[in-house]
C-alpha positions as CSV (number, residue, x, y, z in Angstrom):
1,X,102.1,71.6,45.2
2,X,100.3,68.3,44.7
3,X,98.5,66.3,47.3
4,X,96.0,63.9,45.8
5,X,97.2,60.8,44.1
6,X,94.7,59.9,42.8
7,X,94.8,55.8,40.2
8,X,94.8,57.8,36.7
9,X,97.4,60.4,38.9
10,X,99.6,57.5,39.8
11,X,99.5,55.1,36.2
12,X,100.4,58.6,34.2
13,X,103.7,59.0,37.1
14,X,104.4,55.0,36.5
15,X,104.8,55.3,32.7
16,X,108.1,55.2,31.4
17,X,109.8,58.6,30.5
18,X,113.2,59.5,28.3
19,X,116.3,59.0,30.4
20,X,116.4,60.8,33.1
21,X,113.4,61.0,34.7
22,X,114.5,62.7,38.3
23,X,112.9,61.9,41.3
24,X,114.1,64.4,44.4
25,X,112.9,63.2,48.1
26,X,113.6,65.4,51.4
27,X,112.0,65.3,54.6
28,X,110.2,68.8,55.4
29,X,108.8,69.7,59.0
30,X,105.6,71.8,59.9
31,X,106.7,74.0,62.1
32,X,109.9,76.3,63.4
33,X,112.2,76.5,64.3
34,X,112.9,73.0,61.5
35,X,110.7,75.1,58.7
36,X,113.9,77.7,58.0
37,X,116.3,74.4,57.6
38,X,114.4,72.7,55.1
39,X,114.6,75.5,52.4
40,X,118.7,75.5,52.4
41,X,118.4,71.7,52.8
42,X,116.4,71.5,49.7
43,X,118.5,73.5,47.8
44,X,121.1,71.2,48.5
45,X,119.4,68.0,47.5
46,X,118.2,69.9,44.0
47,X,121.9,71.1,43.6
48,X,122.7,67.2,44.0
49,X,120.5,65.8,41.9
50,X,122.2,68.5,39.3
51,X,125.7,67.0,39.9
52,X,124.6,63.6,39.0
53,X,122.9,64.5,36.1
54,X,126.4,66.5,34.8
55,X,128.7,63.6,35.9
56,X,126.5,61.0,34.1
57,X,128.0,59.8,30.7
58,X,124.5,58.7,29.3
59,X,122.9,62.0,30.0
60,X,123.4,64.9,26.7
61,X,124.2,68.6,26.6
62,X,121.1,69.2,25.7
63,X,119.1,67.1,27.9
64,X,120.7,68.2,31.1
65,X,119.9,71.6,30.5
66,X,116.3,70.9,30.0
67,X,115.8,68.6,32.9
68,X,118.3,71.3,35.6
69,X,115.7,74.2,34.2
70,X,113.0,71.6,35.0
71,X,114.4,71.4,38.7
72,X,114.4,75.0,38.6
73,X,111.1,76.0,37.8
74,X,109.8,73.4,40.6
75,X,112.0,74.8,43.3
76,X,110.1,78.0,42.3
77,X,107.3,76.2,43.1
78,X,107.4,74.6,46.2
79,X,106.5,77.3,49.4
80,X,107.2,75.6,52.3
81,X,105.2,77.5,54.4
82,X,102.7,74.4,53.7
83,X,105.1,72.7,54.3
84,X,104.2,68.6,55.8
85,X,106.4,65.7,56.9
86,X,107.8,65.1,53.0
87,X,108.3,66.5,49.5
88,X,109.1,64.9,46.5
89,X,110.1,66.5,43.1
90,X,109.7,64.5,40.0
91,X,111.5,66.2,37.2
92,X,112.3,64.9,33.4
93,X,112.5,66.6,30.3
94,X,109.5,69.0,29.3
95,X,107.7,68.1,32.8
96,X,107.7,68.6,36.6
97,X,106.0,68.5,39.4
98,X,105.8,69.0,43.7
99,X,104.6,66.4,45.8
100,X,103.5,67.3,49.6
101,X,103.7,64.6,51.6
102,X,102.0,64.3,55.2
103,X,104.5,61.0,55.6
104,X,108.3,61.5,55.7
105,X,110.4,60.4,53.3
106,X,114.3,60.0,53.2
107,X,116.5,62.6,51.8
108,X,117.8,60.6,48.3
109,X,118.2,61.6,44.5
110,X,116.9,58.6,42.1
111,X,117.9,59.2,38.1
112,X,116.0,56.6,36.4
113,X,113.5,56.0,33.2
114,X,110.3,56.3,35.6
115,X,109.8,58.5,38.4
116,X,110.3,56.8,42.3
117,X,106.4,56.8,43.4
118,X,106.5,54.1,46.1
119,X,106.6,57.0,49.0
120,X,103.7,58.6,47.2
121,X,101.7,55.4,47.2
122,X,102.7,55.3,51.0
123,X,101.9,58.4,52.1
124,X,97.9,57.7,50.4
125,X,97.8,55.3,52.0
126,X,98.5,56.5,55.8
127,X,96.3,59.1,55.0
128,X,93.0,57.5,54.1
129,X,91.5,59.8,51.6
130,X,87.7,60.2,51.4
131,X,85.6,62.1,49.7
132,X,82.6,65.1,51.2
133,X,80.2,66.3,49.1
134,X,78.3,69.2,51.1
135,X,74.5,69.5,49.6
136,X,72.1,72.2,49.6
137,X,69.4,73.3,47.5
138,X,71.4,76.1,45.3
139,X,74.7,74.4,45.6
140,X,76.7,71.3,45.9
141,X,80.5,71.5,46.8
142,X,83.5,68.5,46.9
143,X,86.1,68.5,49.8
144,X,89.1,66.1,49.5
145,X,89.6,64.9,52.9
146,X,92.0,63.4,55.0
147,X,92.3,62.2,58.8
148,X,93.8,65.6,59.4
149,X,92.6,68.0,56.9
150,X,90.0,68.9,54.1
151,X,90.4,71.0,51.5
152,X,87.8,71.8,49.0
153,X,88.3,70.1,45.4
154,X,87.3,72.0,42.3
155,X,87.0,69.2,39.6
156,X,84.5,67.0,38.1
157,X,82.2,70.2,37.6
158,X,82.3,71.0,41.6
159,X,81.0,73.1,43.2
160,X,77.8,73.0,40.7
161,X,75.6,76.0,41.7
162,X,72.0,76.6,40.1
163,X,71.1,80.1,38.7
164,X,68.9,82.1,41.2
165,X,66.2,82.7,38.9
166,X,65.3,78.9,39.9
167,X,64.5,80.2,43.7
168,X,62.5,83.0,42.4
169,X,59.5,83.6,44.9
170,X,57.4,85.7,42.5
171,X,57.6,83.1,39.7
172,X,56.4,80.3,41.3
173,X,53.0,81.8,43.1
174,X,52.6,82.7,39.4
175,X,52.7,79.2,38.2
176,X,51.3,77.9,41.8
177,X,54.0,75.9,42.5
178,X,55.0,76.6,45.7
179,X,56.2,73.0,47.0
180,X,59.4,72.6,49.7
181,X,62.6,73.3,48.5
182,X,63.6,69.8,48.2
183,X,60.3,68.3,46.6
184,X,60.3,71.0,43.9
185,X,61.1,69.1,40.6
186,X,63.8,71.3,39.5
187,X,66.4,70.8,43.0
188,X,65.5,66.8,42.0
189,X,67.3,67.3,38.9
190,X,69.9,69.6,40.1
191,X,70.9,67.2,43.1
192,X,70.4,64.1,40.3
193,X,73.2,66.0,38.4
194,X,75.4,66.4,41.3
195,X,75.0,62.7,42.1
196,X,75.7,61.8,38.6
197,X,79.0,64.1,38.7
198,X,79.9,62.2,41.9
199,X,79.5,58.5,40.3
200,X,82.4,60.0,37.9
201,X,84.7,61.4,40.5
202,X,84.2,57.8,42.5
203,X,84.9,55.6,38.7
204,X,88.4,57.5,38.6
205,X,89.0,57.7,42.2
206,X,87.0,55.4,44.8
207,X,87.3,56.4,47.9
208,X,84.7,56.6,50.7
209,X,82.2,59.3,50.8
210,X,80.6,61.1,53.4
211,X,77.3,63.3,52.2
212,X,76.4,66.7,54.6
213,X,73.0,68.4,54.5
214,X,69.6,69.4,55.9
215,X,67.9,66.1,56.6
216,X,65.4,66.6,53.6
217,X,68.4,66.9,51.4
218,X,69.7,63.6,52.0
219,X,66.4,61.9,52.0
220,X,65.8,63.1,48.3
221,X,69.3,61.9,47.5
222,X,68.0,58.1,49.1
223,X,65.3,58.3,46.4
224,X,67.4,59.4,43.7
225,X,69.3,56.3,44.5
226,X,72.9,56.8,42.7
227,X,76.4,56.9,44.2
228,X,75.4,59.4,46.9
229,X,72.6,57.3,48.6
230,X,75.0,54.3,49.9
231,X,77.4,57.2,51.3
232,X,77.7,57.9,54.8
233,X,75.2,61.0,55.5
234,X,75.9,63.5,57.8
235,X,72.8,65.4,58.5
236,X,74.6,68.8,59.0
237,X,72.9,71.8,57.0
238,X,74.9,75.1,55.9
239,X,78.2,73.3,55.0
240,X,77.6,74.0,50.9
241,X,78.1,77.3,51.9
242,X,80.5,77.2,54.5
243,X,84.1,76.9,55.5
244,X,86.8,74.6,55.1
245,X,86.9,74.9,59.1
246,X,83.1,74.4,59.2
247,X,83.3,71.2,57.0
248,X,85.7,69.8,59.1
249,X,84.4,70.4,62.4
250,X,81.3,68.5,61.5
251,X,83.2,65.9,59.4
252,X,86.2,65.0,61.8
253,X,84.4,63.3,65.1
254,X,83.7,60.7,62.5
255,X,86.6,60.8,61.0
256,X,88.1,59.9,64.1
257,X,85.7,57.2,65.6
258,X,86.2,55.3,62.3
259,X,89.6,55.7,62.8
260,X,89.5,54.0,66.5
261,X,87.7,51.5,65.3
262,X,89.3,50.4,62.1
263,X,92.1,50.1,64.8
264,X,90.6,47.7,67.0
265,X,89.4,45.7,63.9
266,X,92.6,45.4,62.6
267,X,93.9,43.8,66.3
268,X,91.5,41.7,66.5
269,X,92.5,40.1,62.9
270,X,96.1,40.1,63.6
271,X,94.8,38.3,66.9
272,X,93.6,35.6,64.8
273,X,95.6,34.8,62.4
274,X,98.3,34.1,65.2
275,X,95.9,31.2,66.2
276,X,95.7,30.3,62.1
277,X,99.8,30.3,62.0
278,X,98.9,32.7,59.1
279,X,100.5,35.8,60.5
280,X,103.9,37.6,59.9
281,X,105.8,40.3,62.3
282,X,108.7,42.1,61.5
283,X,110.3,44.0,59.1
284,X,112.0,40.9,57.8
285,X,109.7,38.3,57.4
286,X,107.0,40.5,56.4
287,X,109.0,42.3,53.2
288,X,109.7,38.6,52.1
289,X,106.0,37.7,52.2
290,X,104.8,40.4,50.9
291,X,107.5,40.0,47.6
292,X,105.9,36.8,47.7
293,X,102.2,38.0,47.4
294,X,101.2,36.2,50.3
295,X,99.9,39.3,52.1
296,X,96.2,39.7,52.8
297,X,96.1,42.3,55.1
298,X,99.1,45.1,55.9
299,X,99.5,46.7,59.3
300,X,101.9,49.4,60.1
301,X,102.5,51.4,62.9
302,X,102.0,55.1,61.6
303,X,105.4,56.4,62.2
304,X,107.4,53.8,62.2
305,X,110.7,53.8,59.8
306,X,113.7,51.8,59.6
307,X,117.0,51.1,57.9
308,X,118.2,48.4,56.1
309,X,120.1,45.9,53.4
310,X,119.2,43.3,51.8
311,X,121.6,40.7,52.5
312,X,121.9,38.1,49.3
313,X,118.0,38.9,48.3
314,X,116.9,36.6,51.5
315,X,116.8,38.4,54.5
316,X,116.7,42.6,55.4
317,X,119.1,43.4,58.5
318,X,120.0,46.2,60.2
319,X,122.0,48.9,58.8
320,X,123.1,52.6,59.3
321,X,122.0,55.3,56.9
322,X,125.6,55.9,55.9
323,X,125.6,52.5,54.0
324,X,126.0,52.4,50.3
325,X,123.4,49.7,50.4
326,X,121.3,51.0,52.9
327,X,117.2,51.2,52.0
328,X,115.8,53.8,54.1
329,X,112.0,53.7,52.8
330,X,112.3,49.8,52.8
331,X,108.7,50.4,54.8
332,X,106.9,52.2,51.9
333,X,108.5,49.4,49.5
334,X,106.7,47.2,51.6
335,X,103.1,49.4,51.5
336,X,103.4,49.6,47.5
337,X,104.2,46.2,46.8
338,X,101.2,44.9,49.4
339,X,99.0,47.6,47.9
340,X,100.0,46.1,44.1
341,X,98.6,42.6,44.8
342,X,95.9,43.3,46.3
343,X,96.5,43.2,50.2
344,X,94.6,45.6,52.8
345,X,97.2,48.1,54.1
346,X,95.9,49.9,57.3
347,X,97.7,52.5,59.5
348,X,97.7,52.1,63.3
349,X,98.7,54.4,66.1
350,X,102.0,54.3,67.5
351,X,103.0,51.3,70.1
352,X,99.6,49.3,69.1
353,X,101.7,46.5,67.3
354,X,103.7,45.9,70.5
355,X,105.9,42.8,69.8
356,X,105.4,43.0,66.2
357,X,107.9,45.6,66.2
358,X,106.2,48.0,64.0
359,X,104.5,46.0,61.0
360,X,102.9,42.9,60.4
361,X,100.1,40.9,58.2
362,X,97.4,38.7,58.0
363,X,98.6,36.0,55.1
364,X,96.6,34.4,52.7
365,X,98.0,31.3,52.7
Protein backbone atom coordinates (compact mmCIF):
# COMPACT_ATOMS: atom_id res chain seq x y z
CA UNK A 1 0.00 0.00 0.00
CA UNK A 2 1.01 3.54 -0.79
CA UNK A 3 1.67 6.33 1.62
CA UNK A 4 3.80 9.03 0.09
CA UNK A 5 2.32 11.41 -2.38
CA UNK A 6 4.73 12.75 -3.37
CA UNK A 7 4.27 16.26 -6.74
CA UNK A 8 5.53 13.86 -9.71
CA UNK A 9 3.18 11.03 -7.51
CA UNK A 10 0.23 13.32 -7.56
CA UNK A 11 0.46 15.04 -11.47
CA UNK A 12 0.84 11.21 -12.89
CA UNK A 13 -2.75 10.36 -10.54
CA UNK A 14 -4.30 13.91 -12.08
CA UNK A 15 -3.69 12.93 -15.78
CA UNK A 16 -6.65 11.93 -17.59
CA UNK A 17 -7.19 8.12 -18.04
CA UNK A 18 -9.75 6.01 -20.58
CA UNK A 19 -13.25 5.97 -19.22
CA UNK A 20 -13.52 4.55 -16.26
CA UNK A 21 -10.98 5.50 -14.17
CA UNK A 22 -12.37 4.07 -10.49
CA UNK A 23 -11.68 5.69 -7.50
CA UNK A 24 -12.86 3.43 -4.23
CA UNK A 25 -12.88 5.48 -0.73
CA UNK A 26 -13.70 3.64 2.86
CA UNK A 27 -12.87 4.66 6.14
CA UNK A 28 -10.55 1.96 7.89
CA UNK A 29 -9.73 1.97 11.81
CA UNK A 30 -6.42 1.06 13.67
CA UNK A 31 -7.39 -1.03 16.05
CA UNK A 32 -10.19 -3.95 17.20
CA UNK A 33 -12.53 -4.59 17.68
CA UNK A 34 -13.33 -1.91 14.21
CA UNK A 35 -10.19 -3.73 12.24
CA UNK A 36 -12.49 -7.13 11.58
CA UNK A 37 -15.49 -4.67 10.13
CA UNK A 38 -13.47 -2.96 7.74
CA UNK A 39 -12.46 -6.08 5.62
CA UNK A 40 -16.32 -7.12 4.94
CA UNK A 41 -17.03 -3.41 4.59
CA UNK A 42 -14.51 -3.10 1.93
CA UNK A 43 -15.63 -5.84 0.10
CA UNK A 44 -18.83 -4.31 -0.07
CA UNK A 45 -17.74 -0.90 -1.41
CA UNK A 46 -15.36 -2.98 -4.23
CA UNK A 47 -18.54 -5.15 -5.04
CA UNK A 48 -20.29 -1.55 -5.51
CA UNK A 49 -18.06 0.07 -7.40
CA UNK A 50 -18.50 -3.33 -9.70
CA UNK A 51 -22.26 -2.84 -9.97
CA UNK A 52 -21.85 0.55 -11.40
CA UNK A 53 -19.47 -0.25 -13.73
CA UNK A 54 -22.02 -3.28 -15.12
CA UNK A 55 -25.08 -0.98 -15.02
CA UNK A 56 -23.25 1.83 -16.98
CA UNK A 57 -24.20 2.00 -20.73
CA UNK A 58 -20.90 3.83 -21.73
CA UNK A 59 -18.75 1.22 -20.06
CA UNK A 60 -17.79 -2.10 -22.81
CA UNK A 61 -17.70 -5.89 -22.30
CA UNK A 62 -14.34 -5.75 -22.49
CA UNK A 63 -13.47 -2.93 -20.43
CA UNK A 64 -15.39 -3.91 -17.45
CA UNK A 65 -13.66 -7.00 -17.17
CA UNK A 66 -10.33 -5.47 -17.20
CA UNK A 67 -11.02 -2.67 -14.76
CA UNK A 68 -13.38 -5.55 -12.10
CA UNK A 69 -9.88 -7.84 -12.43
CA UNK A 70 -8.11 -4.41 -11.69
CA UNK A 71 -10.32 -4.12 -8.37
CA UNK A 72 -9.45 -7.59 -7.76
CA UNK A 73 -5.89 -7.67 -7.77
CA UNK A 74 -5.89 -4.53 -5.39
CA UNK A 75 -8.17 -6.04 -2.82
CA UNK A 76 -5.44 -8.67 -2.92
CA UNK A 77 -3.36 -6.15 -2.00
CA UNK A 78 -4.54 -4.17 0.69
CA UNK A 79 -3.74 -6.00 4.40
CA UNK A 80 -5.42 -4.19 6.82
CA UNK A 81 -3.50 -5.16 9.52
CA UNK A 82 -1.72 -1.57 8.60
CA UNK A 83 -4.52 -0.54 8.46
CA UNK A 84 -4.97 3.80 9.25
CA UNK A 85 -7.97 6.14 9.42
CA UNK A 86 -8.62 5.76 5.25
CA UNK A 87 -8.01 3.80 2.09
CA UNK A 88 -8.46 4.66 -1.22
CA UNK A 89 -8.34 2.36 -4.38
CA UNK A 90 -7.72 3.91 -7.73
CA UNK A 91 -8.44 1.37 -10.32
CA UNK A 92 -8.71 1.88 -14.47
CA UNK A 93 -7.83 -0.22 -17.17
CA UNK A 94 -4.15 -1.90 -17.11
CA UNK A 95 -3.49 -0.06 -13.62
CA UNK A 96 -4.13 0.10 -9.85
CA UNK A 97 -3.14 1.08 -6.87
CA UNK A 98 -3.81 1.26 -2.64
CA UNK A 99 -3.74 4.30 -0.89
CA UNK A 100 -3.31 4.29 3.16
CA UNK A 101 -4.55 7.11 4.56
CA UNK A 102 -3.79 8.38 8.21
CA UNK A 103 -7.04 10.91 7.56
CA UNK A 104 -10.54 9.41 7.10
CA UNK A 105 -12.24 9.59 4.20
CA UNK A 106 -16.03 8.87 3.41
CA UNK A 107 -17.14 5.61 2.17
CA UNK A 108 -18.11 6.64 -1.87
CA UNK A 109 -17.49 5.06 -5.39
CA UNK A 110 -16.40 7.90 -8.05
CA UNK A 111 -16.40 6.48 -11.93
CA UNK A 112 -14.81 9.19 -13.85
CA UNK A 113 -11.89 9.92 -16.63
CA UNK A 114 -9.36 10.93 -13.64
CA UNK A 115 -8.90 9.35 -10.44
CA UNK A 116 -10.62 11.42 -7.11
CA UNK A 117 -7.19 12.68 -5.41
CA UNK A 118 -8.54 15.56 -3.33
CA UNK A 119 -8.48 13.20 0.06
CA UNK A 120 -5.03 12.21 -0.95
CA UNK A 121 -3.88 15.85 -1.23
CA UNK A 122 -5.70 16.21 2.26
CA UNK A 123 -4.44 13.57 4.07
CA UNK A 124 -0.41 15.11 3.03
CA UNK A 125 -1.28 17.67 4.07
CA UNK A 126 -2.47 16.91 7.83
CA UNK A 127 0.47 14.91 8.02
CA UNK A 128 3.38 17.20 7.30
CA UNK A 129 5.87 15.02 5.66
CA UNK A 130 9.65 15.69 6.20
CA UNK A 131 12.47 14.20 5.27
CA UNK A 132 15.70 12.34 7.84
CA UNK A 133 18.68 11.54 6.38
CA UNK A 134 20.76 9.65 9.23
CA UNK A 135 24.77 10.16 8.46
CA UNK A 136 27.68 8.25 9.40
CA UNK A 137 30.86 7.60 8.09
CA UNK A 138 30.13 4.03 6.12
CA UNK A 139 26.60 4.80 5.54
CA UNK A 140 23.90 7.27 4.92
CA UNK A 141 20.12 6.22 5.16
CA UNK A 142 16.59 8.25 4.15
CA UNK A 143 13.42 8.00 6.56
CA UNK A 144 10.16 9.35 5.23
CA UNK A 145 8.59 10.93 8.21
CA UNK A 146 5.58 11.95 9.51
CA UNK A 147 4.16 13.63 12.89
CA UNK A 148 3.39 10.01 13.98
CA UNK A 149 5.64 7.72 12.16
CA UNK A 150 8.96 7.19 10.09
CA UNK A 151 9.56 4.65 7.98
CA UNK A 152 12.82 4.25 6.10
CA UNK A 153 12.66 5.21 2.26
CA UNK A 154 14.72 3.16 -0.19
CA UNK A 155 14.91 5.57 -3.33
CA UNK A 156 17.10 8.07 -4.79
CA UNK A 157 20.18 5.63 -4.24
CA UNK A 158 19.37 5.37 -0.22
CA UNK A 159 20.79 4.00 1.90
CA UNK A 160 24.30 4.64 0.07
CA UNK A 161 26.92 2.48 1.92
CA UNK A 162 30.79 2.67 1.09
CA UNK A 163 32.80 -0.60 0.67
CA UNK A 164 34.78 -1.59 3.84
CA UNK A 165 38.01 -1.75 2.15
CA UNK A 166 37.78 2.31 2.49
CA UNK A 167 38.01 1.78 6.56
CA UNK A 168 40.86 -0.50 6.24
CA UNK A 169 43.25 0.15 9.30
CA UNK A 170 46.33 -1.69 7.71
CA UNK A 171 46.08 0.34 4.45
CA UNK A 172 46.26 3.60 5.65
CA UNK A 173 49.43 3.27 8.24
CA UNK A 174 50.73 2.06 4.98
CA UNK A 175 50.15 5.19 3.04
CA UNK A 176 50.41 7.34 6.49
CA UNK A 177 47.23 8.57 6.38
CA UNK A 178 45.71 8.14 9.47
CA UNK A 179 43.46 11.43 9.78
CA UNK A 180 39.74 11.33 11.79
CA UNK A 181 37.16 9.60 10.15
CA UNK A 182 35.43 12.58 9.07
CA UNK A 183 38.51 14.70 7.73
CA UNK A 184 39.72 11.69 5.73
CA UNK A 185 39.26 12.86 2.00
CA UNK A 186 37.40 9.86 0.90
CA UNK A 187 34.08 10.13 3.78
CA UNK A 188 34.24 14.05 2.19
CA UNK A 189 33.33 12.66 -1.11
CA UNK A 190 31.13 9.91 0.09
CA UNK A 191 28.99 12.35 2.35
CA UNK A 192 29.32 15.02 -0.90
CA UNK A 193 27.52 12.21 -2.81
CA UNK A 194 24.87 11.60 -0.32
CA UNK A 195 24.25 15.35 -0.20
CA UNK A 196 24.14 15.51 -3.85
CA UNK A 197 21.48 12.48 -3.86
CA UNK A 198 19.52 14.47 -1.26
CA UNK A 199 19.34 17.83 -3.51
CA UNK A 200 17.51 15.34 -5.98
CA UNK A 201 15.07 13.78 -3.61
CA UNK A 202 14.26 17.56 -2.31
CA UNK A 203 13.87 18.94 -6.55
CA UNK A 204 11.01 16.18 -6.82
CA UNK A 205 9.75 16.34 -3.43
CA UNK A 206 10.54 19.48 -1.01
CA UNK A 207 9.86 18.84 2.15
CA UNK A 208 11.80 19.81 5.29
CA UNK A 209 14.76 17.90 6.33
CA UNK A 210 16.19 17.00 9.48
CA UNK A 211 20.02 15.65 9.29
CA UNK A 212 21.19 13.05 12.43
CA UNK A 213 24.86 12.29 13.30
CA UNK A 214 27.96 12.50 15.35
CA UNK A 215 28.65 16.14 15.73
CA UNK A 216 31.79 15.98 13.30
CA UNK A 217 29.52 14.57 10.78
CA UNK A 218 27.30 17.40 10.48
CA UNK A 219 30.11 19.90 10.72
CA UNK A 220 31.74 18.38 7.50
CA UNK A 221 28.25 18.47 5.83
CA UNK A 222 28.22 22.70 6.88
CA UNK A 223 31.50 22.79 4.76
CA UNK A 224 30.33 20.77 1.99
CA UNK A 225 27.55 23.37 1.86
CA UNK A 226 24.70 21.65 -0.42
CA UNK A 227 21.05 20.78 0.48
CA UNK A 228 22.04 19.09 3.71
CA UNK A 229 23.82 22.16 5.47
CA UNK A 230 20.60 24.47 5.69
CA UNK A 231 18.72 21.33 7.23
CA UNK A 232 17.87 21.05 10.68
CA UNK A 233 20.82 18.86 12.40
CA UNK A 234 20.22 16.66 15.03
CA UNK A 235 23.48 15.84 16.61
CA UNK A 236 22.44 12.15 17.41
CA UNK A 237 25.18 9.49 16.31
CA UNK A 238 24.36 5.58 15.58
CA UNK A 239 20.94 6.28 13.80
CA UNK A 240 22.57 5.24 10.13
CA UNK A 241 22.73 2.08 11.63
CA UNK A 242 19.85 1.90 13.78
CA UNK A 243 16.11 1.33 14.00
CA UNK A 244 13.07 2.78 12.73
CA UNK A 245 12.20 2.98 16.59
CA UNK A 246 15.68 4.57 17.25
CA UNK A 247 15.21 7.26 14.46
CA UNK A 248 12.17 8.20 15.81
CA UNK A 249 12.83 8.45 19.34
CA UNK A 250 15.50 10.94 18.61
CA UNK A 251 13.54 12.59 15.77
CA UNK A 252 9.95 12.99 17.39
CA UNK A 253 10.54 15.62 20.57
CA UNK A 254 11.20 17.90 17.66
CA UNK A 255 8.74 16.83 15.74
CA UNK A 256 6.45 17.72 18.29
CA UNK A 257 7.73 21.15 19.64
CA UNK A 258 7.50 22.35 15.99
CA UNK A 259 4.33 21.14 15.95
CA UNK A 260 3.24 23.28 19.24
CA UNK A 261 4.60 25.99 17.88
CA UNK A 262 3.43 26.13 14.27
CA UNK A 263 0.17 26.07 16.40
CA UNK A 264 0.57 29.05 18.25
CA UNK A 265 1.89 30.87 15.06
CA UNK A 266 -0.95 30.02 13.20
CA UNK A 267 -3.39 31.79 16.29
CA UNK A 268 -1.64 34.45 16.40
CA UNK A 269 -2.18 35.11 12.48
CA UNK A 270 -5.70 34.30 12.56
CA UNK A 271 -5.68 36.87 15.58
CA UNK A 272 -4.69 39.45 13.30
CA UNK A 273 -6.30 39.31 10.45
CA UNK A 274 -9.61 39.66 12.54
CA UNK A 275 -8.18 43.22 13.31
CA UNK A 276 -7.37 43.54 9.29
CA UNK A 277 -11.21 42.34 8.46
CA UNK A 278 -9.13 39.89 6.31
CA UNK A 279 -10.24 36.71 7.96
CA UNK A 280 -12.96 33.97 7.18
CA UNK A 281 -14.56 31.28 9.72
CA UNK A 282 -16.72 28.62 8.84
CA UNK A 283 -17.28 26.05 6.57
CA UNK A 284 -19.37 28.39 4.46
CA UNK A 285 -17.66 31.39 3.95
CA UNK A 286 -14.39 29.93 3.89
CA UNK A 287 -15.25 27.17 0.80
CA UNK A 288 -16.51 30.30 -1.09
CA UNK A 289 -13.24 32.26 -0.55
CA UNK A 290 -11.18 29.83 -1.07
CA UNK A 291 -13.09 28.90 -4.78
CA UNK A 292 -12.37 32.41 -5.13
CA UNK A 293 -8.58 32.23 -4.51
CA UNK A 294 -8.66 34.66 -1.92
CA UNK A 295 -7.07 32.33 0.62
CA UNK A 296 -3.62 33.03 1.99
CA UNK A 297 -3.38 30.89 4.79
CA UNK A 298 -5.72 27.58 5.66
CA UNK A 299 -6.46 26.42 9.16
CA UNK A 300 -8.30 23.37 10.02
CA UNK A 301 -8.90 21.70 13.01
CA UNK A 302 -7.30 18.10 12.59
CA UNK A 303 -10.41 16.01 12.87
CA UNK A 304 -12.91 18.00 12.01
CA UNK A 305 -15.49 16.73 9.08
CA UNK A 306 -18.80 17.82 8.04
CA UNK A 307 -21.64 17.29 5.71
CA UNK A 308 -23.11 19.28 3.25
CA UNK A 309 -24.95 20.75 -0.20
CA UNK A 310 -24.36 23.22 -2.10
CA UNK A 311 -27.34 25.15 -2.38
CA UNK A 312 -27.61 27.12 -5.98
CA UNK A 313 -23.52 27.23 -6.10
CA UNK A 314 -23.68 30.17 -3.28
CA UNK A 315 -23.80 28.98 -0.03
CA UNK A 316 -22.90 25.14 1.70
CA UNK A 317 -25.60 24.14 4.46
CA UNK A 318 -26.17 21.48 6.47
CA UNK A 319 -27.12 18.18 5.27
CA UNK A 320 -27.47 14.46 6.34
CA UNK A 321 -25.21 11.81 4.72
CA UNK A 322 -28.22 10.09 3.30
CA UNK A 323 -28.72 13.05 0.78
CA UNK A 324 -28.31 12.56 -2.87
CA UNK A 325 -26.45 15.79 -2.93
CA UNK A 326 -24.66 15.48 0.10
CA UNK A 327 -20.61 16.26 -0.05
CA UNK A 328 -19.12 14.49 2.77
CA UNK A 329 -15.24 15.49 2.12
CA UNK A 330 -16.47 19.06 1.35
CA UNK A 331 -13.36 19.72 3.97
CA UNK A 332 -10.57 18.09 1.85
CA UNK A 333 -12.20 20.03 -1.33
CA UNK A 334 -11.54 22.84 0.62
CA UNK A 335 -7.58 21.79 1.52
CA UNK A 336 -6.98 20.86 -2.31
CA UNK A 337 -8.34 23.83 -3.84
CA UNK A 338 -6.34 26.27 -1.08
CA UNK A 339 -3.33 24.11 -1.62
CA UNK A 340 -3.84 24.60 -5.75
CA UNK A 341 -3.45 28.51 -5.51
CA UNK A 342 -1.08 28.73 -3.45
CA UNK A 343 -2.50 29.23 0.15
CA UNK A 344 -0.68 27.86 3.52
CA UNK A 345 -2.81 24.98 4.75
CA UNK A 346 -1.85 24.10 8.48
CA UNK A 347 -3.40 21.50 10.79
CA UNK A 348 -4.29 22.40 14.34
CA UNK A 349 -5.34 20.36 17.32
CA UNK A 350 -8.77 19.74 18.16
CA UNK A 351 -10.97 22.68 19.89
CA UNK A 352 -8.09 25.42 19.11
CA UNK A 353 -10.30 27.20 16.48
CA UNK A 354 -12.98 27.69 19.08
CA UNK A 355 -15.72 30.00 17.45
CA UNK A 356 -14.37 29.43 14.06
CA UNK A 357 -16.15 26.23 14.20
CA UNK A 358 -13.51 24.07 12.84
CA UNK A 359 -11.74 26.01 9.78
CA UNK A 360 -10.80 29.27 8.91
CA UNK A 361 -8.18 31.64 6.79
CA UNK A 362 -6.14 34.43 6.68
CA UNK A 363 -7.22 36.30 3.13
CA UNK A 364 -5.24 37.95 0.87
CA UNK A 365 -7.31 40.53 0.02
Amino acid sequence: MEHALSPTTLTELRRPRPYPAVSVLTPTHRREPYRAQDQVRLRNVVAEAKKQLEADPSVTRERRTDVERQLDQALAEVDLTYAEDGLVIFAAPGEHQVWSLARTVPERVVLSDTFLTRNLVSAQAAERPYWVLSVSADRVTLWNGSLDRITEARLGGFPLTRRAENFDAERREQIGDTPSTFRDEDTRHFLKDADSAMSTILRRDPRPLYVTGEQAALSLLTEIGGSTKIAVHIPHGGLAHGTREAVWQAIEPRITAEARESAGAVMRELENAQGRKSFAAGVDEVWRSAREGRVRLLAVEENYRVTVRDEGGDHLIPAAGADLDSREDIVDEIVEQCLETGAEVRFVPDGTLGEARGIAGVLRY
